[in-house]
C-alpha positions as CSV (number, residue, x, y, z in Angstrom):
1,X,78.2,138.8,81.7
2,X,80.2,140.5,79.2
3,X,83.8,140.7,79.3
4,X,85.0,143.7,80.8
5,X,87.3,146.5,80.5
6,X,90.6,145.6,82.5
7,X,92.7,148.5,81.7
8,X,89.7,150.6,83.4
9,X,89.7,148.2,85.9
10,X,93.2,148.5,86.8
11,X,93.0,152.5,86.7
12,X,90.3,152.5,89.2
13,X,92.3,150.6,92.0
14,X,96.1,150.8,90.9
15,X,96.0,153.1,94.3
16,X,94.7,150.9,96.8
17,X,95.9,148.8,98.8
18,X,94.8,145.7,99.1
19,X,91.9,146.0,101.4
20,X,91.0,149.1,99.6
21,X,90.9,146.9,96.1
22,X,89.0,144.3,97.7
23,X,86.2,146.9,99.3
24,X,85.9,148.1,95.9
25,X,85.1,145.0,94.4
26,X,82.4,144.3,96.7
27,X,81.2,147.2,96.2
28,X,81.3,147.3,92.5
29,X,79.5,143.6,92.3
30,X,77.3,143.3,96.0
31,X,76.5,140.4,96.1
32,X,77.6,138.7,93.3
33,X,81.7,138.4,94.3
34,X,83.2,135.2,95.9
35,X,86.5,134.4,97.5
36,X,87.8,130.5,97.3
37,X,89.9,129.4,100.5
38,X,91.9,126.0,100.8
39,X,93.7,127.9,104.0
40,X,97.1,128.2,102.9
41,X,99.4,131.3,104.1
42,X,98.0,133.5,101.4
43,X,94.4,132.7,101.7
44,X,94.2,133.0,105.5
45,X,95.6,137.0,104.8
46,X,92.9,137.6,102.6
47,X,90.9,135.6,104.9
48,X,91.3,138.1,107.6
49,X,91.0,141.0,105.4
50,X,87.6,140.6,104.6
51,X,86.7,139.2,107.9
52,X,88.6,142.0,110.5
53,X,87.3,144.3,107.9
54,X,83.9,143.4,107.6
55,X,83.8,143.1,103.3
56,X,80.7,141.7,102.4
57,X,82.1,138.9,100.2
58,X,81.4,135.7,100.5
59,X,84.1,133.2,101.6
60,X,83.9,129.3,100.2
61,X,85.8,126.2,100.1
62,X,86.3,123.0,98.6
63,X,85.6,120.4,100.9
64,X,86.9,117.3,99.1
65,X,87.2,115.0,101.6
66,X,91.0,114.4,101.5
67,X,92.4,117.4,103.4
68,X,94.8,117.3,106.0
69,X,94.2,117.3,109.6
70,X,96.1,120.6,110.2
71,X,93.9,122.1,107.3
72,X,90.4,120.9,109.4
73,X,92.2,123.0,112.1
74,X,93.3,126.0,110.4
75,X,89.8,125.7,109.2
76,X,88.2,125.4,112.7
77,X,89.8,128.2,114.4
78,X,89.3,130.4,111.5
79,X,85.6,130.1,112.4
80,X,85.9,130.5,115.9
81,X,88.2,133.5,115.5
82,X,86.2,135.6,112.8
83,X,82.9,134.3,113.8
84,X,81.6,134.7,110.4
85,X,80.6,131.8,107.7
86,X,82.9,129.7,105.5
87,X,80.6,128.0,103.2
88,X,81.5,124.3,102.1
89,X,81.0,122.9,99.0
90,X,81.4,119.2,98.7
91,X,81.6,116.9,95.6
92,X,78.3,115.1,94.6
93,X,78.1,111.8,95.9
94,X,77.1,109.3,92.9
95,X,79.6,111.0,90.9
96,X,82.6,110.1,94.1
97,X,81.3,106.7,94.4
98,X,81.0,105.8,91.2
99,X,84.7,106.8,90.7
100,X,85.5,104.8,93.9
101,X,83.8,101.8,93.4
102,X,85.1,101.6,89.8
103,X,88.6,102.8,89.9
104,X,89.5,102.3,94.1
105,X,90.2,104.6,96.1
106,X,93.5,105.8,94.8
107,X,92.9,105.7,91.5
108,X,94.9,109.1,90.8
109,X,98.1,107.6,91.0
110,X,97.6,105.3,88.2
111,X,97.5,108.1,85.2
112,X,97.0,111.7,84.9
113,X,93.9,111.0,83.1
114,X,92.8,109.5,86.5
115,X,94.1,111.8,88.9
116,X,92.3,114.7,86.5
117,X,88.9,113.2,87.0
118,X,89.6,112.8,90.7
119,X,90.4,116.5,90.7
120,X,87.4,117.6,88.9
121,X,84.9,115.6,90.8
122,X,86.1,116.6,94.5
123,X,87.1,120.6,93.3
124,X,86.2,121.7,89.6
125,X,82.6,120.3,89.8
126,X,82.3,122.1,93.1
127,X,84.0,125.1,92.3
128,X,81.5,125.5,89.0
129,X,78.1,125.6,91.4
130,X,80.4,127.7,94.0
131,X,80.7,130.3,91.5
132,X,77.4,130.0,89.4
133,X,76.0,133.4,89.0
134,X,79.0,135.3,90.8
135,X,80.4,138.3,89.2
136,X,84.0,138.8,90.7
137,X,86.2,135.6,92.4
138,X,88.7,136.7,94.4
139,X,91.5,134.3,94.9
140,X,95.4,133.9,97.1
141,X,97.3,133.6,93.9
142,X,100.9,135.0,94.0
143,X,102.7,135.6,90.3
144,X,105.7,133.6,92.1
145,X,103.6,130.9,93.0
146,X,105.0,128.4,89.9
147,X,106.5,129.7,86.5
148,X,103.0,129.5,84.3
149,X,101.8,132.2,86.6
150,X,104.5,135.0,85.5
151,X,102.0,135.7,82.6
152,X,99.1,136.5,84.4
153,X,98.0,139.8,86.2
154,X,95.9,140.7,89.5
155,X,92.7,141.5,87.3
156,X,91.9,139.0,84.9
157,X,88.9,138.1,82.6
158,X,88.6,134.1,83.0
159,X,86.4,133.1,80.0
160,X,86.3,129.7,80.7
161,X,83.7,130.5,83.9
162,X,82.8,134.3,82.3
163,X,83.5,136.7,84.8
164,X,86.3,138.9,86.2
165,X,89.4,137.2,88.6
166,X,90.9,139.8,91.1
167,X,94.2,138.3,92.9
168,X,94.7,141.0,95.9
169,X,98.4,140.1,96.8
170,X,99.5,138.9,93.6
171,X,102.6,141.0,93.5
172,X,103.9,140.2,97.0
173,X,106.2,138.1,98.4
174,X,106.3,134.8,100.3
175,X,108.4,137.2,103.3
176,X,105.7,139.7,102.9
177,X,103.0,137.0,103.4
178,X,104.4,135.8,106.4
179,X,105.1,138.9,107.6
180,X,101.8,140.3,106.9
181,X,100.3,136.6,109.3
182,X,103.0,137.7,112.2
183,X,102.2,141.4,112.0
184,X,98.1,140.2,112.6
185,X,98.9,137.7,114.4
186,X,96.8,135.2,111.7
187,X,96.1,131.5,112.5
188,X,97.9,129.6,109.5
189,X,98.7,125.8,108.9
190,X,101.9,124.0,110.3
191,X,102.7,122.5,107.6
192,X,103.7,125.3,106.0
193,X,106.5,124.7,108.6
194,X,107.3,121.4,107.7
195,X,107.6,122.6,104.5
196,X,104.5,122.4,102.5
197,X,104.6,125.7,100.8
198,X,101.2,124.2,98.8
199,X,98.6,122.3,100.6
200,X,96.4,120.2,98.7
201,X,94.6,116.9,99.1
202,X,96.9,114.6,101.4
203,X,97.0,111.5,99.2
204,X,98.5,114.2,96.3
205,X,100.9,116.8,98.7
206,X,104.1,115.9,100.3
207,X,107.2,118.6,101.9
208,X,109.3,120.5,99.3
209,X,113.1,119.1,99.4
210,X,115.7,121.9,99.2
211,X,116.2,123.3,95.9
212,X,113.3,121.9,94.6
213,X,110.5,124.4,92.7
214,X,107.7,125.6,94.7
215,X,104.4,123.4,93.1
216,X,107.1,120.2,93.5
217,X,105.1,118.8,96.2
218,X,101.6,118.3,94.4
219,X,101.1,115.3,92.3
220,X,105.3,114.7,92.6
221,X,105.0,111.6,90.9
222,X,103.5,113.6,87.4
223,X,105.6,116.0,84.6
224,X,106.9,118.4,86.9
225,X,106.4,121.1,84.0
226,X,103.0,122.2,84.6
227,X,101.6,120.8,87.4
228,X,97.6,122.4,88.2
229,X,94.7,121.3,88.7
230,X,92.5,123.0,86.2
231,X,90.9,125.4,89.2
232,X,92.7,128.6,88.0
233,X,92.9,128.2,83.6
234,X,91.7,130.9,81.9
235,X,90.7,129.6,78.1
């Protein structure tokens, strides 16, 4: 696929809202467009989107084995709500137990070097045959979601995995997300209660303290000054 013409892109739905955007996408790439859920307050909204609304895109996850229990839920009643499919794509095995029987179980506490291969085994590898072949991947990132995010826009060209990134609330606000879930009365996870404003794998998420930045919950014991997982880089 070549790399496409984003200022056009932005013309065409700089209008719409973002149901609107996202029914143009599928339209524009039938088939072909994807949108990756962990079930977090932003993905659940775009989540119900596409589901109340009946877009045809196609909803996955990244089953790595090391979610929460309240995520299993959110998931769960998600599925019995919408009554439409959430496919899950899981990490392949030899690579997981070869990591496992080698390095034990928690492995990604030891170095970063570690904790990246546990990251790209249970969600990169996954997330490369989830999107195989797609055209469009529509996903819940917010700009004020962690500072490296600033920089990007709601339509961007990822070259790493060639093809076009849409993020349908990407200029709204953590009041207007949860207003948006009360509003529709959306299912969402408790921990964002408790507060986990970022739910990852168990083993690598704990609560935000007061004062602390947003992403300061995953992989706490790392650099705080960049902290991702490699699911969202664009070079």
């Amino acid at each position: 696929m070549m790399k496409l013409n984003l200022t056009a892109i932005a013309e065409e739905i700089k209008d719409k809202n973002p149901v609107d955007a996202l029914r143009y996408f599928a339209e524009t790439y039938p088939g072909k467009i994807v949108f990756s859920t962990s079930f977090g307050w932003e993905d659940q909204v775009i989540t119900h989107m596409i589901f109340a609304n009946n877009i045809p895109i196609e909803v996955f996850t990244l089953e790595t084995g090391r979610l929460f229990p309240e995520t299993y839920y959110v998931w769960n009643r998600t599925l019995e709500i919408y009554q439409k499919p959430i496919l899950a794509y899981h990490p392949q095995t030899e690579a997981l137990q070869e990591m496992v029987n080698s390095k034990g179980p928690s492995s990604f506490y030891e170095s970063v070097e570690n904790r990246k291969e546990c990251c790209y085994i249970r969600k990169l590898e996954p997330l490369k045959r989830a999107i195989t072949g797609k055209e469009c991947w529509v996903t819940g990132i917010r700009a004020e979601q962690s500072a490296n995010r600033h920089d990007m826009s709601d339509i961007e060209w990822d070259e790493q995995n060639q093809l076009l990134k849409f993020h349908p609330i990407f200029f709204w606000s953590l009041e207007e997300v949860k207003d948006y879930i009360k509003k529709h009365n959306i299912v969402y996870n408790t921990l964002h209660d408790k507060g986990f404003p970022s739910i990852g794998c168990a083993p690598c998420t704990r609560a935000v303290r007061e004062g602390e930045d947003f992403r300061a919950g995953r992989w706490w014991w790392e650099d705080q000054s960049k902290k991702e997982c490699g699911l969202h880089a664009t070079t």
